[in-house]
Backbone atoms as SQL, in Angstrom:
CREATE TABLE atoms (id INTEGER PRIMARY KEY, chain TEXT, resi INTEGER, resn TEXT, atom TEXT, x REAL, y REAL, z REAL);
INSERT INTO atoms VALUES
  (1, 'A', 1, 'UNK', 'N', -28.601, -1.660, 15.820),
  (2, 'A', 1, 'UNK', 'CA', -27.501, -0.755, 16.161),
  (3, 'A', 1, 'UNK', 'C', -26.570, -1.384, 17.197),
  (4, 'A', 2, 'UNK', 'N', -25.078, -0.876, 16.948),
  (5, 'A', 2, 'UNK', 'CA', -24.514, -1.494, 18.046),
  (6, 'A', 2, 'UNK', 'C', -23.812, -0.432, 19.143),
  (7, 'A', 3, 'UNK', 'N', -22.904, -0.567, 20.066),
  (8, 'A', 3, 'UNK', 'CA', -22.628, 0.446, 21.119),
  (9, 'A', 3, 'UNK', 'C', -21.175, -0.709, 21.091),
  (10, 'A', 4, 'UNK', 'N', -20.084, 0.337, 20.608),
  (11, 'A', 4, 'UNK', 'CA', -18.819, -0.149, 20.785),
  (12, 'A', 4, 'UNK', 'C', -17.729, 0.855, 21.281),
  (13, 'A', 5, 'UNK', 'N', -16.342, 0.119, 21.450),
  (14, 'A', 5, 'UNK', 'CA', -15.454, 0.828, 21.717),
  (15, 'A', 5, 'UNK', 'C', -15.259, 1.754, 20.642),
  (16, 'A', 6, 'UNK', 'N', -14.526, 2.897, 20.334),
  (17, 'A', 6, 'UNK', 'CA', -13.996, 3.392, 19.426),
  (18, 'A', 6, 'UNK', 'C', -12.018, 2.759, 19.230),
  (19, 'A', 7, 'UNK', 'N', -12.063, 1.447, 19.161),
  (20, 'A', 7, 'UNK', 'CA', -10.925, 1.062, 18.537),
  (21, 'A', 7, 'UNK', 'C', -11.095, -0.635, 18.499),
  (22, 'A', 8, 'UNK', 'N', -10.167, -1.014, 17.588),
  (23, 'A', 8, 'UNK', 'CA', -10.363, -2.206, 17.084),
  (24, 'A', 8, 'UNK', 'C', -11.465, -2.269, 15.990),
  (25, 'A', 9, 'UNK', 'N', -11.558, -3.685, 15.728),
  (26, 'A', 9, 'UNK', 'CA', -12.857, -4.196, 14.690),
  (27, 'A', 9, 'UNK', 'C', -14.018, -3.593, 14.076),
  (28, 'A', 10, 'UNK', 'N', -14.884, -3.324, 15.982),
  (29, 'A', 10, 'UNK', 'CA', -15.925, -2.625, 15.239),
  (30, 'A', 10, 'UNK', 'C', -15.575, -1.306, 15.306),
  (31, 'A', 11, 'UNK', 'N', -15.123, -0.436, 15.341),
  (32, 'A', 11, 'UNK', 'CA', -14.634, 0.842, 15.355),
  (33, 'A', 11, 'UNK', 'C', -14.285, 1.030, 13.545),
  (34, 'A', 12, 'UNK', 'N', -14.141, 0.396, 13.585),
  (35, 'A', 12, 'UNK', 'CA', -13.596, 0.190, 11.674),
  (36, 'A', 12, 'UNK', 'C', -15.205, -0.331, 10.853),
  (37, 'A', 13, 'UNK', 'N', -16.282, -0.799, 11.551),
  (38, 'A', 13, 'UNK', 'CA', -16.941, -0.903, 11.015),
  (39, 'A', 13, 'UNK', 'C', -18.465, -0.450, 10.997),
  (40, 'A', 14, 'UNK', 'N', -18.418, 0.638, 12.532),
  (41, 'A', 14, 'UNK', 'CA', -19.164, 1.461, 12.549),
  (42, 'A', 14, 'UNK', 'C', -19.246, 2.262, 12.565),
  (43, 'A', 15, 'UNK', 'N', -20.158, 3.525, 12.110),
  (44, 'A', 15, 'UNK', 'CA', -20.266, 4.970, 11.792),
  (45, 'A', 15, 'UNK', 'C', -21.007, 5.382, 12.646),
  (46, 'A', 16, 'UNK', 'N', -20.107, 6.187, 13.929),
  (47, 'A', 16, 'UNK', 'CA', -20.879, 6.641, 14.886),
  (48, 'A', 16, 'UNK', 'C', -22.223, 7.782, 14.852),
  (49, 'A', 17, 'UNK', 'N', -23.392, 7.242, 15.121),
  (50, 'A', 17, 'UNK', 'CA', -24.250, 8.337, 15.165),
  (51, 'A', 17, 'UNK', 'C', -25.074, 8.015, 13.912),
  (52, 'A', 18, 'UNK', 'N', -24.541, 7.185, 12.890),
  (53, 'A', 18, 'UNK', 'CA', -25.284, 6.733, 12.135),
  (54, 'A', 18, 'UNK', 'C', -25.589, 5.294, 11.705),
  (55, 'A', 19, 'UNK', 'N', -24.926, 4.278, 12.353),
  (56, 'A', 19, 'UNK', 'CA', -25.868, 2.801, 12.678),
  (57, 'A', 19, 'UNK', 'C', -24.905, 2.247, 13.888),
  (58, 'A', 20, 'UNK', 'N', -24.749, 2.777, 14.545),
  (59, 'A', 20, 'UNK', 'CA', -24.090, 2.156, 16.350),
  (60, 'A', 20, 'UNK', 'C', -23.813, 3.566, 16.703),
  (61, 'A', 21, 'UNK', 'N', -23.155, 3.418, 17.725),
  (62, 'A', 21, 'UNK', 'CA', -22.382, 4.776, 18.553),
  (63, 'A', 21, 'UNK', 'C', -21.141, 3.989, 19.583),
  (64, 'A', 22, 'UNK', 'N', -20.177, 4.817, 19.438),
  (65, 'A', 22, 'UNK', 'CA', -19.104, 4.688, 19.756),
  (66, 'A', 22, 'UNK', 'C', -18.496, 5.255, 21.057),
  (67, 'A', 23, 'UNK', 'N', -17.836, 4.859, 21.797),
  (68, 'A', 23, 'UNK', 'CA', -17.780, 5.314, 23.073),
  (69, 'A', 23, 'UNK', 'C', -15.915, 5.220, 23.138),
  (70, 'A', 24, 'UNK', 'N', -15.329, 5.843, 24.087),
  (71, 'A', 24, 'UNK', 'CA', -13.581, 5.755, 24.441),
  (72, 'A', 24, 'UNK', 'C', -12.909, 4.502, 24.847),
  (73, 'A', 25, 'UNK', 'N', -12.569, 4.155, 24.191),
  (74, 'A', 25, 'UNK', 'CA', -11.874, 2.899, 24.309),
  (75, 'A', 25, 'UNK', 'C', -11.223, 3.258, 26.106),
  (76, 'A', 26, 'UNK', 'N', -11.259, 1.767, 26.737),
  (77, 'A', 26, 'UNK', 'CA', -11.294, 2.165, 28.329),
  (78, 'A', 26, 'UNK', 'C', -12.223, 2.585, 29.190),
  (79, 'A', 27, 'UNK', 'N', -12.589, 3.395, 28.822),
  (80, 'A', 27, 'UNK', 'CA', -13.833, 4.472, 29.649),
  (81, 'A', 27, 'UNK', 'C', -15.095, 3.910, 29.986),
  (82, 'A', 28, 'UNK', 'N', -14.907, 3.469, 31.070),
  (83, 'A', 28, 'UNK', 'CA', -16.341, 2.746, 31.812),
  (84, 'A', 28, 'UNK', 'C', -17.298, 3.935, 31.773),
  (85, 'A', 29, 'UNK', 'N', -16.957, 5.398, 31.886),
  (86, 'A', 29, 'UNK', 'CA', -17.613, 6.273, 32.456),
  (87, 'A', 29, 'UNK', 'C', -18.657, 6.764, 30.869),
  (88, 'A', 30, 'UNK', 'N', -17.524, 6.434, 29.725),
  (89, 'A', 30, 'UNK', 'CA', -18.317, 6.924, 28.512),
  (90, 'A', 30, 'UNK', 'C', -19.062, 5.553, 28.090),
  (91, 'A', 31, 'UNK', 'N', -18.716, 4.831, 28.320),
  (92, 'A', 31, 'UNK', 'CA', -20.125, 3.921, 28.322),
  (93, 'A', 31, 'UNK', 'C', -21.120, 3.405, 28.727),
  (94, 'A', 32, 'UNK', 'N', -21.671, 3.756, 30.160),
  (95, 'A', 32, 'UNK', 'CA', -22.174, 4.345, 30.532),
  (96, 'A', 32, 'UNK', 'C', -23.098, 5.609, 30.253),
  (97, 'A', 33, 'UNK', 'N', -22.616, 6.499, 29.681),
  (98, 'A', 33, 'UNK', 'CA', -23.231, 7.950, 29.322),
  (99, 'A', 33, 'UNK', 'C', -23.660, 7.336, 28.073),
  (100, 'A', 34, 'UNK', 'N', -23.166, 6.717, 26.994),
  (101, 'A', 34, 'UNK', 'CA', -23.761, 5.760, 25.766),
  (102, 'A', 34, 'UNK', 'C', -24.814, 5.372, 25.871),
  (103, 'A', 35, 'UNK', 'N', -24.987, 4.492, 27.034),
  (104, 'A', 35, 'UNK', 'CA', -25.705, 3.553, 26.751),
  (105, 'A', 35, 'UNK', 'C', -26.934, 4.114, 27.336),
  (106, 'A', 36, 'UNK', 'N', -26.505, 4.988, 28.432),
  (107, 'A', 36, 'UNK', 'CA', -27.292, 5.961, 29.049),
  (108, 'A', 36, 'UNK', 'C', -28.316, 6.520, 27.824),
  (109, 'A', 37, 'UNK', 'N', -27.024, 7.525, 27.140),
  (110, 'A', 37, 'UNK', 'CA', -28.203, 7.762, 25.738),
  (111, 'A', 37, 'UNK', 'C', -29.063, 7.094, 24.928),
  (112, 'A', 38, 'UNK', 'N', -28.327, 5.760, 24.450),
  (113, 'A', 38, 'UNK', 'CA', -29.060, 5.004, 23.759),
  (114, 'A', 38, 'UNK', 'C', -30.388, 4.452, 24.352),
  (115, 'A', 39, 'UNK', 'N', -30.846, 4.530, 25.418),
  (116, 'A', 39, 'UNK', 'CA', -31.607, 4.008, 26.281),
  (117, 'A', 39, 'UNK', 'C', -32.658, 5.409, 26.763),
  (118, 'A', 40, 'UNK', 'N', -32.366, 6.574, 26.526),
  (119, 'A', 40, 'UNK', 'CA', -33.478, 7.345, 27.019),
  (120, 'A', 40, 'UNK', 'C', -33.561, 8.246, 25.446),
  (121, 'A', 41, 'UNK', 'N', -32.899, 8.493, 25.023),
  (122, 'A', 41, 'UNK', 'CA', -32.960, 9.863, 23.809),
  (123, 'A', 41, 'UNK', 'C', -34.209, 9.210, 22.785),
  (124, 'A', 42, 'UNK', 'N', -35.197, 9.927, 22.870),
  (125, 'A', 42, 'UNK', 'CA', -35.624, 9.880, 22.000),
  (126, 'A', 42, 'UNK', 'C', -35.554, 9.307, 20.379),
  (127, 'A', 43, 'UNK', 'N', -36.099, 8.639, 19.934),
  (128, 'A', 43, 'UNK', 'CA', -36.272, 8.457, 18.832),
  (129, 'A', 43, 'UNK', 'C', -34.446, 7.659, 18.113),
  (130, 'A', 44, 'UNK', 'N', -33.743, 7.877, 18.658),
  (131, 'A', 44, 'UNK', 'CA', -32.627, 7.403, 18.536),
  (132, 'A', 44, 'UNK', 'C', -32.130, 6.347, 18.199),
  (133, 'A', 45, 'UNK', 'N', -32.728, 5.333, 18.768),
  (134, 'A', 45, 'UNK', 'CA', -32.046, 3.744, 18.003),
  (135, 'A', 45, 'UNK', 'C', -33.336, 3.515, 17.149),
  (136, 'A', 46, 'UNK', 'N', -34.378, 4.108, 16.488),
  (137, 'A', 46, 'UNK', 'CA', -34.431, 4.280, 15.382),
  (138, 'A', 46, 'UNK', 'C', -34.343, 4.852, 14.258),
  (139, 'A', 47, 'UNK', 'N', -33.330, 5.339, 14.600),
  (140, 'A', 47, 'UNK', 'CA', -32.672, 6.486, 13.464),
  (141, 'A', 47, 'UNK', 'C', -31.501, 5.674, 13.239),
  (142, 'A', 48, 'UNK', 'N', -30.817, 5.497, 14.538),
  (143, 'A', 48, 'UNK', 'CA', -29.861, 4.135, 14.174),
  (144, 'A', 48, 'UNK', 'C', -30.492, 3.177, 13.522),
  (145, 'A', 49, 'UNK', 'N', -31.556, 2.628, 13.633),
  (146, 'A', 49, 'UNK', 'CA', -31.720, 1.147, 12.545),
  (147, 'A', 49, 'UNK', 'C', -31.529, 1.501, 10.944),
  (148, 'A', 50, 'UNK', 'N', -32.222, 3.252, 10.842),
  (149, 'A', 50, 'UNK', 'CA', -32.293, 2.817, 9.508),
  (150, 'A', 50, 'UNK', 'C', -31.105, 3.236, 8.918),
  (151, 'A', 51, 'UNK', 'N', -30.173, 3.057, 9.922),
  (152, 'A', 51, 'UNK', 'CA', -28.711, 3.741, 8.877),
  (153, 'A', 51, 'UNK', 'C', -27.734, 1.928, 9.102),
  (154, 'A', 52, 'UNK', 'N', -28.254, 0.917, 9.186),
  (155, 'A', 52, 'UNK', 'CA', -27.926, -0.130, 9.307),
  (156, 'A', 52, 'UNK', 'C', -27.867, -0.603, 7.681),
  (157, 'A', 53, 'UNK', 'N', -26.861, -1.223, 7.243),
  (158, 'A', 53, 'UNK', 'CA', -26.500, -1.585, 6.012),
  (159, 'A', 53, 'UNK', 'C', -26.953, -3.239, 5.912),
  (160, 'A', 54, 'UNK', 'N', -27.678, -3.670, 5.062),
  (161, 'A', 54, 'UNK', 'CA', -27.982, -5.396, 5.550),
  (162, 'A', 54, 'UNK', 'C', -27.053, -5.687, 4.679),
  (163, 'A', 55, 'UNK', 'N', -26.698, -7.308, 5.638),
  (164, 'A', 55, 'UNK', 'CA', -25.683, -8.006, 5.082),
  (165, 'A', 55, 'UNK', 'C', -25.585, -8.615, 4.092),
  (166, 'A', 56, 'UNK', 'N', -24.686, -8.920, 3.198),
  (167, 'A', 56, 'UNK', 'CA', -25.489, -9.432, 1.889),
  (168, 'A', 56, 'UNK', 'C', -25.843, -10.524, 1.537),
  (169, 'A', 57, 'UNK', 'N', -26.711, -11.173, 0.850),
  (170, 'A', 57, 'UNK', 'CA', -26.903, -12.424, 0.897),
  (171, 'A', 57, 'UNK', 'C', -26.362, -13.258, 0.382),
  (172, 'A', 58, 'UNK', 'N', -26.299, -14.949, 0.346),
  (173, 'A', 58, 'UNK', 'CA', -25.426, -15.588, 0.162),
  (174, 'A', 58, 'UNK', 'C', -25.148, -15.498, -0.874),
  (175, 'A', 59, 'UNK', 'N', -25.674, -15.663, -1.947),
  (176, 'A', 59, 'UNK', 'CA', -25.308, -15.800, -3.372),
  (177, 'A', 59, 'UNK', 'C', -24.193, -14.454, -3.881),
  (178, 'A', 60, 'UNK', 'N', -23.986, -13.606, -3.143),
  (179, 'A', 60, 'UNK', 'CA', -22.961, -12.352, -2.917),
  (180, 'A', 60, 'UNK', 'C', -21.874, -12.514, -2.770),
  (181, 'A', 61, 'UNK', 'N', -22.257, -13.215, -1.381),
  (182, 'A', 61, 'UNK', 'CA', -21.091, -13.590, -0.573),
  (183, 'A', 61, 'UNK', 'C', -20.342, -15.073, -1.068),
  (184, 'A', 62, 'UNK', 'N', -20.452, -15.452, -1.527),
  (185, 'A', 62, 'UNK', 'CA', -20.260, -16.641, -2.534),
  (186, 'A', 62, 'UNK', 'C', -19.470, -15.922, -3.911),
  (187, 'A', 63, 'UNK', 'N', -20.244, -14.784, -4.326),
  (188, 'A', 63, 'UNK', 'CA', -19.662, -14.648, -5.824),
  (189, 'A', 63, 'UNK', 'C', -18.182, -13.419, -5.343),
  (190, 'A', 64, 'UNK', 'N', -18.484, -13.038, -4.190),
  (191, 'A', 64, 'UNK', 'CA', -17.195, -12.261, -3.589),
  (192, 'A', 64, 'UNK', 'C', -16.006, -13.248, -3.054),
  (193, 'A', 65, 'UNK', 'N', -16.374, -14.701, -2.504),
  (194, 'A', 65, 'UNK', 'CA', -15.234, -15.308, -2.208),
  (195, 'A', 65, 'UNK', 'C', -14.889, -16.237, -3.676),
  (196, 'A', 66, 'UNK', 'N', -15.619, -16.236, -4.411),
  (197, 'A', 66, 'UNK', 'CA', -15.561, -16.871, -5.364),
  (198, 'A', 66, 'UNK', 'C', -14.255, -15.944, -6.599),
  (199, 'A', 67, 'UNK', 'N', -14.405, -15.216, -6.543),
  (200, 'A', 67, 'UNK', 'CA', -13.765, -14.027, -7.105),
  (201, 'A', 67, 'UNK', 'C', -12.446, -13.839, -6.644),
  (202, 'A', 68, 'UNK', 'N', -12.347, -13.313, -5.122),
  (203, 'A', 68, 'UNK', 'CA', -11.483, -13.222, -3.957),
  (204, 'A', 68, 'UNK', 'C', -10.068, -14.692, -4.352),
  (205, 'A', 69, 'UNK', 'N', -10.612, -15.983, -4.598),
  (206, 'A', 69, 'UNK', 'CA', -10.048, -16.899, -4.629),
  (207, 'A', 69, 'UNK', 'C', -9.358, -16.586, -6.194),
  (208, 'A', 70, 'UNK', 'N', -10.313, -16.534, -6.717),
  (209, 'A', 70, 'UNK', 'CA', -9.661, -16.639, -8.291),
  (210, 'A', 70, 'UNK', 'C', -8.721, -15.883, -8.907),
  (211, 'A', 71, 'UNK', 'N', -8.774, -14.625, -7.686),
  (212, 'A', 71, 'UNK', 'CA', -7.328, -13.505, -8.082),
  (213, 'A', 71, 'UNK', 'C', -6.274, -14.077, -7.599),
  (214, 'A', 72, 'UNK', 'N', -6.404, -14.650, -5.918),
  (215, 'A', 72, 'UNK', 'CA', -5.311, -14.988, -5.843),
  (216, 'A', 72, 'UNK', 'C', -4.922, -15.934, -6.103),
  (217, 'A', 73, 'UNK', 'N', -5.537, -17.433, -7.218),
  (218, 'A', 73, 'UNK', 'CA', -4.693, -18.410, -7.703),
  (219, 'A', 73, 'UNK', 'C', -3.735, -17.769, -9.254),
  (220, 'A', 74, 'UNK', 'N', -4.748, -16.631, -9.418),
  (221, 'A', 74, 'UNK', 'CA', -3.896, -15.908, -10.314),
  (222, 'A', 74, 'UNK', 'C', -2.599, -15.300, -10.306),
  (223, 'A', 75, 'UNK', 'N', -2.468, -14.754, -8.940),
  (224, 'A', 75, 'UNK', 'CA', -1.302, -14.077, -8.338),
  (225, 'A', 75, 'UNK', 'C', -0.058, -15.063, -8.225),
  (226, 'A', 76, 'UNK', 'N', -0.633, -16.176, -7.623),
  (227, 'A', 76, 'UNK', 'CA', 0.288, -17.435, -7.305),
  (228, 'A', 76, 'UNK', 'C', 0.820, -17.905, -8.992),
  (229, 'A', 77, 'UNK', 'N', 0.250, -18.122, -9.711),
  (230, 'A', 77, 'UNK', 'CA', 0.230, -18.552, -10.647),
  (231, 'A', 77, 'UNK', 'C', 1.470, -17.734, -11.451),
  (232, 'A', 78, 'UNK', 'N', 1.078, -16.530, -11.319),
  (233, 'A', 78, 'UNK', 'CA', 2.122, -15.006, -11.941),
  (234, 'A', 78, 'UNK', 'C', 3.547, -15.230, -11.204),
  (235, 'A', 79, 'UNK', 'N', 3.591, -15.339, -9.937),
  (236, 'A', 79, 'UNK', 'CA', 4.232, -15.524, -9.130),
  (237, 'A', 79, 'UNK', 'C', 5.110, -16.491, -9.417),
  (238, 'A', 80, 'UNK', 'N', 4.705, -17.708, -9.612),
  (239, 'A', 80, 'UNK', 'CA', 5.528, -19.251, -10.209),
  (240, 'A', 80, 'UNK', 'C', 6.013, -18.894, -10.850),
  (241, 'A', 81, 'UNK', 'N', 5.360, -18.397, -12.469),
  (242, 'A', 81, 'UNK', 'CA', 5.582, -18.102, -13.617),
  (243, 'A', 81, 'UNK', 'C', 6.895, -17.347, -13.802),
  (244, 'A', 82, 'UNK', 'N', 7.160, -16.539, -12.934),
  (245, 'A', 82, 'UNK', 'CA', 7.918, -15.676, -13.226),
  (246, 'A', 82, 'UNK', 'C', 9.487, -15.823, -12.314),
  (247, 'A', 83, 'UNK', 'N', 8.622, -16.966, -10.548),
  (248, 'A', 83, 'UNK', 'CA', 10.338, -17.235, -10.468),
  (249, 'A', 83, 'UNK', 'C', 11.123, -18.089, -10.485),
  (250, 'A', 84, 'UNK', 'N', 12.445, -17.945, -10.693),
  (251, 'A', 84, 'UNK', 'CA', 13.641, -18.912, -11.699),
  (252, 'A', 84, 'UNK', 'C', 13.507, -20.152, -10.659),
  (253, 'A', 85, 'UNK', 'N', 13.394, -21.503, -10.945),
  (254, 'A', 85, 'UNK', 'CA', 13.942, -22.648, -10.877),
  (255, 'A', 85, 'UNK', 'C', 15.070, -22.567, -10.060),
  (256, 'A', 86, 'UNK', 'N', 14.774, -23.642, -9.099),
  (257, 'A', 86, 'UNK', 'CA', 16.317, -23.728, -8.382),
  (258, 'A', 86, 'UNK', 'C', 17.054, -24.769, -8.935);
């Protein structure tokens, strides 16, 4: 589990309360009270683990950039194709 701001990066990539928790962007005071929680509440950062999504493995992540690439030589390609010669 992680303990982030609520803006930017991970804010976009965590679901508060269900695999990190999120605190006020700025606010020393709410993170603090976070971490506060995360650190005494009961049962809590394992309830957070199991809402943790695993990352995928390489052969995934390979056939997603593999893919990723091949649209956009396609795009480029459409792109040429279609504008006029100077």
């Amino acid at each position: 589990p992680v303990i982030a701001a609520d803006a930017g990066g991970p804010a976009a990539r965590i679901t508060h309360g269900h695999d990190g928790l999120l605190f006020a962007f700025g606010d020393a005071r709410a993170l603090a009270a976070t971490m506060l929680r995360a650190a005494t509440q009961d049962g809590l950062w394992e309830t957070l683990s199991t809402g943790i999504t695993p990352p995928p493995g390489r052969a995934d992540m390979v056939a997603a950039f593999l893919a990723l690439y091949q649209r956009q030589s396609t795009l480029v390609e459409t792109a040429e194709a279609v504008t006029p010669s100077a």
